[in-house]
DRENKOLSE-353156 format. One line per 10 residues: for each residue x, y, z of N, C-alpha, C, O. Coordinates in Angstrom, 1 decimal. Example, Ala and Ser with C-alpha at 12.3 -4.5 7.8 and 13.67 -1.06 7.14 Angstrom:
! DRENKOLSE-353156
13.2/-5.7/7.8/12.3/-4.5/7.8/13.2/-3.3/7.8/14.2/-3.3/8.5 | 12.8/-2.2/7.1/13.7/-1.1/7.1/12.9/0.0/7.9/13.4/1.1/8.0
***
This chain:
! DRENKOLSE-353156
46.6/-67.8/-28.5/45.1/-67.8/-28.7/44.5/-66.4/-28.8/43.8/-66.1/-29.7 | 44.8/-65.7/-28.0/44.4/-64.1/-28.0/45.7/-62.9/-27.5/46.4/-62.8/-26.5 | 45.5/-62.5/-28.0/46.8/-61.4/-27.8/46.4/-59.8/-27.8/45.5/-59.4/-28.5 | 47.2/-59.0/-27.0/46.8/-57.2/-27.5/48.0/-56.9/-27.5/49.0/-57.5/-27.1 | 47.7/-55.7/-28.2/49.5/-54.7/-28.9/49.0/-53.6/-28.5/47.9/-53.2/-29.0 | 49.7/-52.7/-27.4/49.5/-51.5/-27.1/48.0/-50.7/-27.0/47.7/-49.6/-27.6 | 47.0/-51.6/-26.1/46.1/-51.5/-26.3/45.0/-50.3/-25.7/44.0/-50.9/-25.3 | 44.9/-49.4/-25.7/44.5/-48.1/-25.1/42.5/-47.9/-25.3/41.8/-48.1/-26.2 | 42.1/-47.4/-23.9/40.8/-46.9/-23.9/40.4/-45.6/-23.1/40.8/-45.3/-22.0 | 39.8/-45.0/-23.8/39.2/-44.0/-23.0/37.5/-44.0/-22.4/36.6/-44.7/-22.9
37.5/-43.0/-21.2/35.7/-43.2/-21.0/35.5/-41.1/-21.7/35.8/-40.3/-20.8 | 35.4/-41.0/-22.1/35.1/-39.3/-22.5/36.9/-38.6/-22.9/37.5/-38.9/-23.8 | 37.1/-38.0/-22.2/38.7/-37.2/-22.1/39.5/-38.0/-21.2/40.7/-37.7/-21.2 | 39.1/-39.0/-20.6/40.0/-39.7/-19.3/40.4/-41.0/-19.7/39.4/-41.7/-20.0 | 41.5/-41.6/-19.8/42.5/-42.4/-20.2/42.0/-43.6/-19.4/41.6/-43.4/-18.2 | 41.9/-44.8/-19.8/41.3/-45.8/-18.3/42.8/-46.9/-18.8/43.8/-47.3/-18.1 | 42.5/-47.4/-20.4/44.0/-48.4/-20.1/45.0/-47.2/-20.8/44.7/-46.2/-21.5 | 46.3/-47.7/-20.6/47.0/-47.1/-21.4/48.4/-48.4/-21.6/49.2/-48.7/-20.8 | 48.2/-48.8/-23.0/49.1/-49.5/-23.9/49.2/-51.0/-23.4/50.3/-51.6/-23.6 | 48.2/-51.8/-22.8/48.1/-52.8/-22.4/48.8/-54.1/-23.6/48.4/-54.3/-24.7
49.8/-54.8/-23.0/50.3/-55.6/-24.1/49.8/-56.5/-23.2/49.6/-56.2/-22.1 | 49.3/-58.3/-24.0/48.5/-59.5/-23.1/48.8/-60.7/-24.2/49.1/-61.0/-25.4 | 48.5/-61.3/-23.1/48.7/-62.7/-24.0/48.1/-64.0/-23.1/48.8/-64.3/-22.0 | 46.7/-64.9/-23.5/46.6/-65.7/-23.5/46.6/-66.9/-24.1/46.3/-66.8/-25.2 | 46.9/-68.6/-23.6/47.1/-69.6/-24.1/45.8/-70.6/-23.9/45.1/-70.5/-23.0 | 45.7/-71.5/-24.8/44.8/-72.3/-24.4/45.1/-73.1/-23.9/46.3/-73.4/-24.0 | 44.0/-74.1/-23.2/44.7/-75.1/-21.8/45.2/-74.4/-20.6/45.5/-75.0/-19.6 | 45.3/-72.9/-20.6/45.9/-72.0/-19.6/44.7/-71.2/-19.1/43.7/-70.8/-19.7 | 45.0/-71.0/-17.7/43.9/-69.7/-17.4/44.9/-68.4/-17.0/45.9/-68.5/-16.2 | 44.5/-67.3/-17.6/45.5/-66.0/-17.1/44.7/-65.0/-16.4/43.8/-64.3/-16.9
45.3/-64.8/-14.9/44.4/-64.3/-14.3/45.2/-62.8/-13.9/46.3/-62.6/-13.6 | 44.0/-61.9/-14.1/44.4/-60.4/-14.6/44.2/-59.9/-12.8/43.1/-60.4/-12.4 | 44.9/-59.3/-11.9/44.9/-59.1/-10.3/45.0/-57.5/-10.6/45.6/-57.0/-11.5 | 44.4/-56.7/-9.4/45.2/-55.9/-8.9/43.6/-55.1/-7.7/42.6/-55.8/-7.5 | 43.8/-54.2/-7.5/43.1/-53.3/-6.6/41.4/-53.0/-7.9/41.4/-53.1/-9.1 | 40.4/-52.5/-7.0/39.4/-52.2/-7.7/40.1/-50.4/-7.9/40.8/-49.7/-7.3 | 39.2/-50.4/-9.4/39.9/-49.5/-10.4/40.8/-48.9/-11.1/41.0/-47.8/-11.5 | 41.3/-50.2/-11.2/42.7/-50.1/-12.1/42.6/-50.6/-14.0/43.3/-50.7/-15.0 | 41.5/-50.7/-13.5/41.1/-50.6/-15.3/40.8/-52.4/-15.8/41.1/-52.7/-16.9 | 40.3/-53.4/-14.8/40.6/-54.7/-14.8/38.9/-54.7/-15.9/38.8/-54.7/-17.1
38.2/-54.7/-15.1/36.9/-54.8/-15.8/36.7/-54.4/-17.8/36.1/-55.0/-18.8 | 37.7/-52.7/-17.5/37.7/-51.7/-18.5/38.2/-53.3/-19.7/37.6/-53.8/-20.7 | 39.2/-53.5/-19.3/40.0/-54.6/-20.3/39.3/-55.4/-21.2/39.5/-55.5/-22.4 | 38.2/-56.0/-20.1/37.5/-57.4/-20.5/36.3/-56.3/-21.5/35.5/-56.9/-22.3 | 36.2/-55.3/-21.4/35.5/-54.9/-21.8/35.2/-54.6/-23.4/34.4/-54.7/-24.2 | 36.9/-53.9/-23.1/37.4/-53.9/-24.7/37.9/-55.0/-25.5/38.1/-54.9/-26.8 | 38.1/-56.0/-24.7/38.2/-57.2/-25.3/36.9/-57.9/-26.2/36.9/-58.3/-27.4 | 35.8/-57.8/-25.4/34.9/-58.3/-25.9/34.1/-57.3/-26.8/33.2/-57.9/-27.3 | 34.2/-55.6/-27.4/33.9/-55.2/-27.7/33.0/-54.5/-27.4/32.7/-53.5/-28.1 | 32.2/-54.7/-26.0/31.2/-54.0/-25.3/31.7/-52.6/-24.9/30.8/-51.9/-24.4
32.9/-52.2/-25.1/33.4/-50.7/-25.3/34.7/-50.6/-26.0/35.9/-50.8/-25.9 | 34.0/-50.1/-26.8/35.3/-49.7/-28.0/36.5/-48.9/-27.9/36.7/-47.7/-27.7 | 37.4/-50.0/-28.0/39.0/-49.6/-27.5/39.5/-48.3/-28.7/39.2/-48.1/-29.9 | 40.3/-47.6/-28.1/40.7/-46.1/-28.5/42.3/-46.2/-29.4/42.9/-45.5/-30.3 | 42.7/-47.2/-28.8/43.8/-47.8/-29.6/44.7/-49.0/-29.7/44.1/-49.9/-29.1 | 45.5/-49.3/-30.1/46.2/-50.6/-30.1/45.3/-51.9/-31.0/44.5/-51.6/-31.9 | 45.4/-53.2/-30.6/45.2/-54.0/-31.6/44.7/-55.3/-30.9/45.4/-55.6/-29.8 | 43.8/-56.2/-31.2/43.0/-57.5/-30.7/44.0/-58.4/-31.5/44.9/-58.1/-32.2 | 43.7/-59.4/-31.2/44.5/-60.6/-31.8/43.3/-61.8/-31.6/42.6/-61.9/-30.5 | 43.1/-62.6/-32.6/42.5/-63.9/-31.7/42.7/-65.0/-33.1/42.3/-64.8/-34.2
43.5/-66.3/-32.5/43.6/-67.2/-33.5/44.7/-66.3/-34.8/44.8/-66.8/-36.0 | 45.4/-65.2/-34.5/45.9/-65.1/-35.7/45.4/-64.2/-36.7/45.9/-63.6/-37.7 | 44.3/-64.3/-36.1/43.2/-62.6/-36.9/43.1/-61.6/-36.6/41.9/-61.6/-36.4 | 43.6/-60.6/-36.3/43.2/-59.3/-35.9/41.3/-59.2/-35.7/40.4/-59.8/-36.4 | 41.2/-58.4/-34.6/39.5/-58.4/-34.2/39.2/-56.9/-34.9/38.1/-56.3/-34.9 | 40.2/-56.5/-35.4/39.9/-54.9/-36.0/38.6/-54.0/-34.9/38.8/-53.9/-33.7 | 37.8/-53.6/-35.3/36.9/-52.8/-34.8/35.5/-53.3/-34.8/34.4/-52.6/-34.9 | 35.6/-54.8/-34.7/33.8/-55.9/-35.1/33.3/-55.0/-33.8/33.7/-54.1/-33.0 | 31.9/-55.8/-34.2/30.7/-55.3/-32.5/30.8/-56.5/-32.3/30.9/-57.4/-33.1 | 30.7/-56.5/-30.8/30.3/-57.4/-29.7/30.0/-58.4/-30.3/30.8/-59.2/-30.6
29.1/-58.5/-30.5/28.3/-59.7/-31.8/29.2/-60.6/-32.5/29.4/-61.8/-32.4 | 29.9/-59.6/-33.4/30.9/-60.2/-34.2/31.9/-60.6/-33.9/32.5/-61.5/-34.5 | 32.3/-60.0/-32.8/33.7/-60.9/-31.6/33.1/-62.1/-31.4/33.8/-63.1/-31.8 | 31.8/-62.4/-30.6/31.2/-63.5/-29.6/31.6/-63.9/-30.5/32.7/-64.5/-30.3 | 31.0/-64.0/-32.2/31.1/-65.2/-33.0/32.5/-65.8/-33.7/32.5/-66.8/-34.3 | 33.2/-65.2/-33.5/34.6/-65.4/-33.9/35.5/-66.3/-32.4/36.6/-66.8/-32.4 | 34.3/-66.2/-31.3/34.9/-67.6/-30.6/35.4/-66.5/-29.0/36.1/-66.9/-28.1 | 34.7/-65.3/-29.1/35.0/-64.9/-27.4/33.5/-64.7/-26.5/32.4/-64.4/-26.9 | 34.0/-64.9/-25.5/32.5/-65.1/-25.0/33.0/-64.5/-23.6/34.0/-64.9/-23.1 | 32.2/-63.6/-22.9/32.6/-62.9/-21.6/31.3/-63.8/-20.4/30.4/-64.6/-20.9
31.4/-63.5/-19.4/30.3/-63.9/-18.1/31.1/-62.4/-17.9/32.3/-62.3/-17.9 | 29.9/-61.2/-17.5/30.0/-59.9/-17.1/30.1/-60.1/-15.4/29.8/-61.0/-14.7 | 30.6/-58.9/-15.0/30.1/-58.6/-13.3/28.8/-58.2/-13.5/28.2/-57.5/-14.5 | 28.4/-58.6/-12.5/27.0/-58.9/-12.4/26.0/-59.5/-12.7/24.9/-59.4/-12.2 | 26.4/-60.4/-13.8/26.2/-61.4/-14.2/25.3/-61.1/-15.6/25.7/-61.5/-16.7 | 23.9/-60.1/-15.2/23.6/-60.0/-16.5/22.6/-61.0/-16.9/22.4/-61.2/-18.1 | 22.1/-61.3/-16.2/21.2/-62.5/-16.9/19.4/-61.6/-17.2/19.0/-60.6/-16.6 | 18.9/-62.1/-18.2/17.2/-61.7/-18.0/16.8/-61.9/-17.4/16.3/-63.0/-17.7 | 16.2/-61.3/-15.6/15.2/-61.6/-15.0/14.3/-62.0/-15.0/13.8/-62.6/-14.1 | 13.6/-61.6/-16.4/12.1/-62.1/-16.2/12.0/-63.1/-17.7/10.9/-63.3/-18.2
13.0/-63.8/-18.5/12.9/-64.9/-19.2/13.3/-66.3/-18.2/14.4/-66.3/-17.8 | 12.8/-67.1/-18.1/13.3/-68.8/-17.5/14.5/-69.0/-18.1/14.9/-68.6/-19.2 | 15.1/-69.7/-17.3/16.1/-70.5/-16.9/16.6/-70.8/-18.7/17.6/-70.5/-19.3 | 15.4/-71.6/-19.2/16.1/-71.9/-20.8/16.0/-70.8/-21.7/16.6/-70.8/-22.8 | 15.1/-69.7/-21.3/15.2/-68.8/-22.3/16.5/-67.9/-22.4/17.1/-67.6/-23.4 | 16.6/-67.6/-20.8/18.5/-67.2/-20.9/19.9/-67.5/-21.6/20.9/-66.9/-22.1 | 19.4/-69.3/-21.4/20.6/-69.7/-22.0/19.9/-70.1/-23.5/20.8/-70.9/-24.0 | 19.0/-69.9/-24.2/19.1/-69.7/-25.7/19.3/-68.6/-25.9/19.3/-68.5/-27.1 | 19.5/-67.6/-25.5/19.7/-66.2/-25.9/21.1/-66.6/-26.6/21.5/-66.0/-27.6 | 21.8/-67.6/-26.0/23.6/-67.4/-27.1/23.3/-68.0/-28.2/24.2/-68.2/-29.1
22.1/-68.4/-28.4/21.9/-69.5/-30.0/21.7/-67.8/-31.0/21.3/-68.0/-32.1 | 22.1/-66.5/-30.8/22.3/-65.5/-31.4/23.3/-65.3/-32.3/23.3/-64.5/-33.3 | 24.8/-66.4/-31.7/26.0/-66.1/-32.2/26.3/-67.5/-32.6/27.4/-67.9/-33.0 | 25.2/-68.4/-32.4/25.6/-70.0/-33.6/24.4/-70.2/-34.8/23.3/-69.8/-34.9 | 25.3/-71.1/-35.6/24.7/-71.3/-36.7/23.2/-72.2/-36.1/23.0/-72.5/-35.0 | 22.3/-72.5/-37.3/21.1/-73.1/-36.7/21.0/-73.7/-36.5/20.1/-73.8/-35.7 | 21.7/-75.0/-37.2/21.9/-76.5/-36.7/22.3/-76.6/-35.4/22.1/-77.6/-34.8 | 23.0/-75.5/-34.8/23.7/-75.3/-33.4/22.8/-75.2/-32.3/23.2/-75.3/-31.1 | 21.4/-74.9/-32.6/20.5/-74.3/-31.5/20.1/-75.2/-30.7/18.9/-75.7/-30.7 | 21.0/-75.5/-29.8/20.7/-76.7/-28.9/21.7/-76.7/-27.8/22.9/-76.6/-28.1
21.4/-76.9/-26.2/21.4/-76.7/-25.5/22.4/-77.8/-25.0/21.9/-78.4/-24.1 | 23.8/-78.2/-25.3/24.7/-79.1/-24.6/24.2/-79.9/-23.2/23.9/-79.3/-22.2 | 24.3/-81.5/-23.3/23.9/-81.9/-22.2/25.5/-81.6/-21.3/25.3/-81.8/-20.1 | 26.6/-81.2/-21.6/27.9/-81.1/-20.9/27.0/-79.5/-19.8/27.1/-79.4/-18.6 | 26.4/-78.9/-20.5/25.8/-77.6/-19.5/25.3/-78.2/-17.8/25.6/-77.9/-16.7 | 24.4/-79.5/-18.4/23.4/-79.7/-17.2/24.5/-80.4/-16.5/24.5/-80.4/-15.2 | 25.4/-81.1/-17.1/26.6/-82.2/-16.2/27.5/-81.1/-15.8/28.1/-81.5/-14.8 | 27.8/-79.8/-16.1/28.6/-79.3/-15.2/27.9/-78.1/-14.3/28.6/-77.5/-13.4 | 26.4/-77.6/-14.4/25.6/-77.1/-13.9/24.3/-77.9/-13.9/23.4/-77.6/-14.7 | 24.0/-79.3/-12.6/22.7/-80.0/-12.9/21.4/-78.7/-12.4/20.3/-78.7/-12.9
21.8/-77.9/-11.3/20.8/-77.0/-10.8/20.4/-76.5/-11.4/19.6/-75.8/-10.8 | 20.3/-76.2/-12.9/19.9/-75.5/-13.9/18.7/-76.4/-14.9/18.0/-75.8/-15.7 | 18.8/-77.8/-14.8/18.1/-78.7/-15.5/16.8/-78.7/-14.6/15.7/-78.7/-15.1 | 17.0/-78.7/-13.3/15.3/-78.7/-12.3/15.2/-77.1/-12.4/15.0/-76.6/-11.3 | 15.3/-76.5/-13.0/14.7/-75.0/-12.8/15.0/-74.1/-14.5/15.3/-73.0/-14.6 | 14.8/-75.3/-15.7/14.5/-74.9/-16.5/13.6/-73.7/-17.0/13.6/-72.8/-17.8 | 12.7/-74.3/-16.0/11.4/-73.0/-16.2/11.2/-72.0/-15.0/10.0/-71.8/-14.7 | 11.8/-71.6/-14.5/11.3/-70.1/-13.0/12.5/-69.5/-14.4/13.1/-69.8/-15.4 | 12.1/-68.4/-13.3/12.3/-67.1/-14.2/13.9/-66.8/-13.5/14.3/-67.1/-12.3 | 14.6/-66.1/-14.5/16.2/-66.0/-14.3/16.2/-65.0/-13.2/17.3/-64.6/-12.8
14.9/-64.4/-12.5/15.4/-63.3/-11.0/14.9/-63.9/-10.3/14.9/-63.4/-9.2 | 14.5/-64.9/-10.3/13.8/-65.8/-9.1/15.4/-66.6/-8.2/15.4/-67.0/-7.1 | 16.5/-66.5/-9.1/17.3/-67.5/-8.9/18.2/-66.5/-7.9/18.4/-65.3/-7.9 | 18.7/-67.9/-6.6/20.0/-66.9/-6.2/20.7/-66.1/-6.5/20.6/-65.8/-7.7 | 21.9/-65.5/-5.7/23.2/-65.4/-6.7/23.9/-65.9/-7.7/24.3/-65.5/-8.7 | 24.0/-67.3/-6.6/25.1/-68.2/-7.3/24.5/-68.6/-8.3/24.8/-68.1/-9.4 | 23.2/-69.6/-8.2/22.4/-69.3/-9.3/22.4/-68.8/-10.7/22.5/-69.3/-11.9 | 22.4/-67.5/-10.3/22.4/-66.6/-11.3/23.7/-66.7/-12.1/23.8/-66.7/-13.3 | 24.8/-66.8/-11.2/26.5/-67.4/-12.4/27.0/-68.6/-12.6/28.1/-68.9/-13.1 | 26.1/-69.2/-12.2/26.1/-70.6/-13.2/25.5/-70.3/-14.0/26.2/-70.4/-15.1
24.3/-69.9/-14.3/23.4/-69.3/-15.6/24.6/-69.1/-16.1/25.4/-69.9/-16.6 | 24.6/-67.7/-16.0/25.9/-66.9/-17.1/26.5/-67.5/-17.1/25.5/-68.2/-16.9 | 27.7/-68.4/-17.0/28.5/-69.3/-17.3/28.1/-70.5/-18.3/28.8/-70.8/-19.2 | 26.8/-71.1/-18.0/26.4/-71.9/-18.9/26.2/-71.4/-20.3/26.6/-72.0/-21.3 | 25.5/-70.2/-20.1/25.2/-69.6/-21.5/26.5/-68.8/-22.4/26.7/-68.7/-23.6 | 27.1/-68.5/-21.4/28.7/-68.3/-22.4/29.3/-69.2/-23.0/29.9/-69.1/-24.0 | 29.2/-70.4/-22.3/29.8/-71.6/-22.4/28.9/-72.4/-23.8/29.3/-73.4/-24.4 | 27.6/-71.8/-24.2/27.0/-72.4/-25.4/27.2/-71.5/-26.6/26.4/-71.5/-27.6 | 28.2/-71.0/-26.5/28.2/-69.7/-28.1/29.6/-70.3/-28.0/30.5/-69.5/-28.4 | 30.0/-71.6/-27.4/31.6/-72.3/-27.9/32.7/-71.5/-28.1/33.3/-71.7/-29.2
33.2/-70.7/-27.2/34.0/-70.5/-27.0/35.4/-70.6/-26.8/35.7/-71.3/-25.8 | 36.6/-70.0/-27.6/37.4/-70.9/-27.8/38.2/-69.4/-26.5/39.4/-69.6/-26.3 | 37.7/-68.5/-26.1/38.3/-67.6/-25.6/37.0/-67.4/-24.7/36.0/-67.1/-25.2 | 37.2/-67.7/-22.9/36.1/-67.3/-22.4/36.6/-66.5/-20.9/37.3/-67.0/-20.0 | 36.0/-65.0/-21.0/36.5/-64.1/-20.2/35.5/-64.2/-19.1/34.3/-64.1/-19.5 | 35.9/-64.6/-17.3/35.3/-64.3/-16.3/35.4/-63.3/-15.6/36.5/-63.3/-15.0 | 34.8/-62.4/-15.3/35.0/-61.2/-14.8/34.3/-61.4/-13.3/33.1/-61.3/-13.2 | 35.0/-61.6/-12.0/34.9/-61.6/-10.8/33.6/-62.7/-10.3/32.8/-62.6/-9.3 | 33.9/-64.0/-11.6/33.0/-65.0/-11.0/32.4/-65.3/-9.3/31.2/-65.4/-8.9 | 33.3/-65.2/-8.6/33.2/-65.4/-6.9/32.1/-64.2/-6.5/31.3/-64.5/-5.6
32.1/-63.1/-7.0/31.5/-61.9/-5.8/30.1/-62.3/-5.9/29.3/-62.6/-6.8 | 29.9/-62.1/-4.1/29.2/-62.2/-3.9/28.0/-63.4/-3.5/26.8/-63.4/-3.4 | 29.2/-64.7/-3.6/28.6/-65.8/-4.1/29.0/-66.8/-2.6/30.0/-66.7/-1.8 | 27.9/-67.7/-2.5/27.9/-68.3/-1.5/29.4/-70.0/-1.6/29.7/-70.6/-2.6 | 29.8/-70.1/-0.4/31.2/-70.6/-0.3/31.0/-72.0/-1.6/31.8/-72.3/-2.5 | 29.8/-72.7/-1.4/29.3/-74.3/-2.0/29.7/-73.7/-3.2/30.6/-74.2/-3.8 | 29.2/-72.6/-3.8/29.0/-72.4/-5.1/30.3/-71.9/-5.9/30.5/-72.5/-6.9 | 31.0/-71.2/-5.6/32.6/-70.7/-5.4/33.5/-72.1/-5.9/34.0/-72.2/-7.0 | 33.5/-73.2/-5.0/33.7/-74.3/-4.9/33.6/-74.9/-5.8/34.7/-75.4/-6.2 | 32.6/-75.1/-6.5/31.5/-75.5/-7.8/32.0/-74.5/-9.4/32.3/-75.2/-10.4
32.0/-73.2/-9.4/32.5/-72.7/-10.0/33.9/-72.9/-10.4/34.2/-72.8/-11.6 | 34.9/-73.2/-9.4/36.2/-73.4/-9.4/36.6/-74.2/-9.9/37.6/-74.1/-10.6 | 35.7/-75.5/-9.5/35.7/-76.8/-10.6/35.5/-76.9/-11.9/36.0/-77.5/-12.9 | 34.7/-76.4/-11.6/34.5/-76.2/-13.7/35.4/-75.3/-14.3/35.4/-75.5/-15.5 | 36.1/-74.3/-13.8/36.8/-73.7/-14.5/38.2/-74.6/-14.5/38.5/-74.7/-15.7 | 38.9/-75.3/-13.8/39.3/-76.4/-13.6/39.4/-77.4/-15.3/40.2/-77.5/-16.2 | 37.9/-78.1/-14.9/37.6/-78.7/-15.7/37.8/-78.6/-17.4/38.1/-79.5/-18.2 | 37.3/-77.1/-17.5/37.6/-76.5/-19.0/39.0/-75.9/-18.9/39.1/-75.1/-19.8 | 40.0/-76.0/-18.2/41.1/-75.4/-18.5/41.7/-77.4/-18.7/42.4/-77.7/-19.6 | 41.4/-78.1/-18.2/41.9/-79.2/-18.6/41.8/-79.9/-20.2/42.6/-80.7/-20.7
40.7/-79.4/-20.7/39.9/-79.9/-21.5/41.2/-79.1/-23.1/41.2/-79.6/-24.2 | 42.0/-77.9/-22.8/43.1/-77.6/-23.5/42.7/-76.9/-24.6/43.5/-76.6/-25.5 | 41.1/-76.6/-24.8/41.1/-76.2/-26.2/40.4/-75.3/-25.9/39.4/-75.2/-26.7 | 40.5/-73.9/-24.5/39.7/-72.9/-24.4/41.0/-72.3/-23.7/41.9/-73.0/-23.1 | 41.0/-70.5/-24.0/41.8/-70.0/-23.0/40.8/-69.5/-22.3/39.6/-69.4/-22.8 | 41.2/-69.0/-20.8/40.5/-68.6/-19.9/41.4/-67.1/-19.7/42.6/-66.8/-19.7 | 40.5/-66.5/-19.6/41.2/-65.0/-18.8/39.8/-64.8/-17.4/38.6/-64.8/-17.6 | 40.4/-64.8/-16.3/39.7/-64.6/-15.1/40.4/-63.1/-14.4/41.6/-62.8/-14.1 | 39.0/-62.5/-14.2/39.5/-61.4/-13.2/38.9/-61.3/-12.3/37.8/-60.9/-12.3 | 39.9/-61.7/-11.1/39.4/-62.1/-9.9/39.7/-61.6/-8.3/40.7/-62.2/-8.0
39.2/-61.0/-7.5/39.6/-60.0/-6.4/40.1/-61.2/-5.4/41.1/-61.1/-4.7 | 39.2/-62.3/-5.3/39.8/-63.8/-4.5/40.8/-63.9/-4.4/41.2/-64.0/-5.6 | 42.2/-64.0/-3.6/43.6/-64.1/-4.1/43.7/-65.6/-3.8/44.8/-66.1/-4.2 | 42.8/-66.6/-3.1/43.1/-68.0/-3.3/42.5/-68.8/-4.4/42.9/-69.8/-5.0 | 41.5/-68.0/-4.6/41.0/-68.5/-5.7/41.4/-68.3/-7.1/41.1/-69.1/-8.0 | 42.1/-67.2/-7.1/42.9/-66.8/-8.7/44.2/-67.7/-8.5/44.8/-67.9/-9.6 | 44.6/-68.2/-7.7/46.2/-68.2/-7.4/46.1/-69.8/-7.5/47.0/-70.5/-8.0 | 45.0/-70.3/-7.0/44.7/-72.0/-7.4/44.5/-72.0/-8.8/45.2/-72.9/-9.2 | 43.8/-71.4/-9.7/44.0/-71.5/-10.8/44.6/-70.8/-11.7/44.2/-70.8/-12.9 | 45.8/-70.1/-11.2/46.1/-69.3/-12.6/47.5/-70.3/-12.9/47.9/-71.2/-12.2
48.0/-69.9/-14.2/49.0/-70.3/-14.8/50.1/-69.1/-15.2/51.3/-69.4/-15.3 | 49.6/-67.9/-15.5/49.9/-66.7/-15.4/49.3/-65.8/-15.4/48.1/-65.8/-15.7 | 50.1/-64.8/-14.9/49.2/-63.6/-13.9/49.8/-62.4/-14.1/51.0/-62.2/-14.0 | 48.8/-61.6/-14.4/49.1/-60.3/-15.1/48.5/-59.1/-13.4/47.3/-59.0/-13.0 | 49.3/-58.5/-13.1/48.7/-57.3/-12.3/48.6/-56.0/-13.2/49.4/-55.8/-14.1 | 47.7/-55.2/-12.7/47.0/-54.4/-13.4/47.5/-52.8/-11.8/47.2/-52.9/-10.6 | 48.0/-52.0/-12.5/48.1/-50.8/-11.7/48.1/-49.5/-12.6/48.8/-49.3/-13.6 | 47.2/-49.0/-12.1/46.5/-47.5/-13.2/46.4/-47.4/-14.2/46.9/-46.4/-14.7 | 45.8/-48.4/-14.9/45.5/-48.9/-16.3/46.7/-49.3/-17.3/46.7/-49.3/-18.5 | 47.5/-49.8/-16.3/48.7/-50.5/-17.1/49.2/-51.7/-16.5/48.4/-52.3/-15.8
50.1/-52.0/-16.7/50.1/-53.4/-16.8/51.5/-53.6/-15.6/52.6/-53.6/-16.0 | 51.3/-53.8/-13.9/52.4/-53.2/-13.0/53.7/-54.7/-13.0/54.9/-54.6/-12.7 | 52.9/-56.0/-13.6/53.7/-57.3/-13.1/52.8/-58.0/-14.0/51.6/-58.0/-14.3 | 54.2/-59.0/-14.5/53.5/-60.0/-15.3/54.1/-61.0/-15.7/55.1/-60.8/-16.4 | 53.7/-62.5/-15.2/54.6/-63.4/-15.1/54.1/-64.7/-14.9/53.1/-64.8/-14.1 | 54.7/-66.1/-15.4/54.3/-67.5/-15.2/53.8/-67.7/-13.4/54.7/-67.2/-12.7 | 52.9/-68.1/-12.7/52.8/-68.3/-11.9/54.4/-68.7/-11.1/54.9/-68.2/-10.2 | 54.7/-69.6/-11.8/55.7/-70.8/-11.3/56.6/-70.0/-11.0/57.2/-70.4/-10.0 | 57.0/-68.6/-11.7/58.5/-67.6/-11.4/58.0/-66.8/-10.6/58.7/-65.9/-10.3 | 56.5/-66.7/-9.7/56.4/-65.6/-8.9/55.8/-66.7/-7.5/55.2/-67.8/-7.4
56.6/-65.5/-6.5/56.0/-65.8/-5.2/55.1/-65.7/-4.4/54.7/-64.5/-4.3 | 54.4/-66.5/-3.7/52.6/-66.0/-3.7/52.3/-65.2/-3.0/51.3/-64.5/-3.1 | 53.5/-64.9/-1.5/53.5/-63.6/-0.7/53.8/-62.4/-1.3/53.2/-61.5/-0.9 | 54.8/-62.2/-2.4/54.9/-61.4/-2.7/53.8/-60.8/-3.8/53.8/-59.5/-3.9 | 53.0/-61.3/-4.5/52.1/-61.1/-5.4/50.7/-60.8/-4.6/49.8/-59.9/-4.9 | 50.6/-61.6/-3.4/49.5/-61.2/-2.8/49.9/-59.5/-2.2/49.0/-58.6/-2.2 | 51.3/-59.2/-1.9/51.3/-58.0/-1.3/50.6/-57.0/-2.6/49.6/-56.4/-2.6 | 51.6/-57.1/-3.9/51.3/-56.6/-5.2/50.1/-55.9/-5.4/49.8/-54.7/-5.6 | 49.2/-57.6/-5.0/48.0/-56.9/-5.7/46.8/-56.0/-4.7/45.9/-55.2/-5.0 | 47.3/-56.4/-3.5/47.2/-55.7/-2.6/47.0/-53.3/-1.9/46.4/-52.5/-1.3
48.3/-53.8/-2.9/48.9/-52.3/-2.9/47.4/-51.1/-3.3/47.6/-49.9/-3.3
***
């Protein structure tokens, strides 16, 4: 479903990945591990276009992503939930999540009742404003709204931080839920090691912008991966 070839970024003169090969499946979630600043975030970044990779090559469905903008990735079926979530503070609850009616056609501009059944807290708080909301709150937002620009590729970048245990829980399930559903890959990057490790299927560790371990859940051991990612 998405793949990279030797995939390289810089921030100015300083190298952050260097030659990242990847590969995700759909019906699978592939969870990217390792220590903060090892270039995990950098990845998802260049993946989605929000920083333009310096070398190597996108894959998605079979198409090369060449050098689109952001825009033109979302619409070709990838959709990221950022750290930090990112939501408009001062638009309501539904104005955030039409913001993704940007990257669908017009007939599309409509709001999935699957959103409110897998986020109902979001249906009684249609209208307060997207900084009024908790944390957790706040990533179910971004989650619902990534989840409305249909994504056949949806990147979570450290869903848990910061986030209260109920909601964790809640999040976990639904990611669950759409990896069951077989027709989305997930890429999660996640500092949680029970929480990546409940749901991954394979698992990529990340050490100084390269790529240190990478392998089916099933062929690795969870002591030894927790040490890994640890390091």
């Amino acid at each position: 479903m998405l793949s990279t070839t030797g995939l390289t970024l810089h921030y100015g003169s300083s190298q952050i990945l260097h030659g990242i090969d990847f590969a995700a499946k759909a019906g699978e979630v592939t969870c990217i591990m390792g220590p903060n600043g090892v270039g995990k975030t950098s990845f998802l970044k260049a993946l989605a276009g929000t920083h333009p990779r310096t070398g190597g090559s996108v894959t998605l469905n079979d198409e090369p992503l060449g050098k689109l903008r952001a825009q033109d990735i979302a619409r070709r079926g990838l959709s990221i939930v950022p750290q930090g979530r990112m939501i408009f503070p001062l638009l309501t609850v539904r104005e955030n999540l039409e913001t993704a009616f940007a990257v669908l056609q017009k007939a599309q501009h409509q709001i999935p009742d699957e959103v409110f059944t897998l986020f109902p807290t979001l249906k009684d708080f249609l209208h307060r404003r997207g900084g009024d909301l908790s944390g957790g709150q706040q990533q179910q937002l971004a989650i619902a709204r990534a989840l409305i620009m249909q994504p056949k590729v949806l990147l979570l970048d450290e869903p848990t931080e910061g986030i209260q245990p109920n909601i964790i829980q809640q999040i976990g399930e639904v990611i669950d839920y759409l990896k069951s559903k077989g027709t989305m890959a997930i890429v999660l990057v996640e500092q949680y090691f029970d929480f990546a490790w409940n749901r991954a299927d394979q698992v990529y560790v990340f050490r100084r912008g390269a790529v240190a371990l990478q392998g089916r859940k099933s062929d690795l051991a969870k002591d030894q991966l927790h040490k890994e990612v640890s390091v």
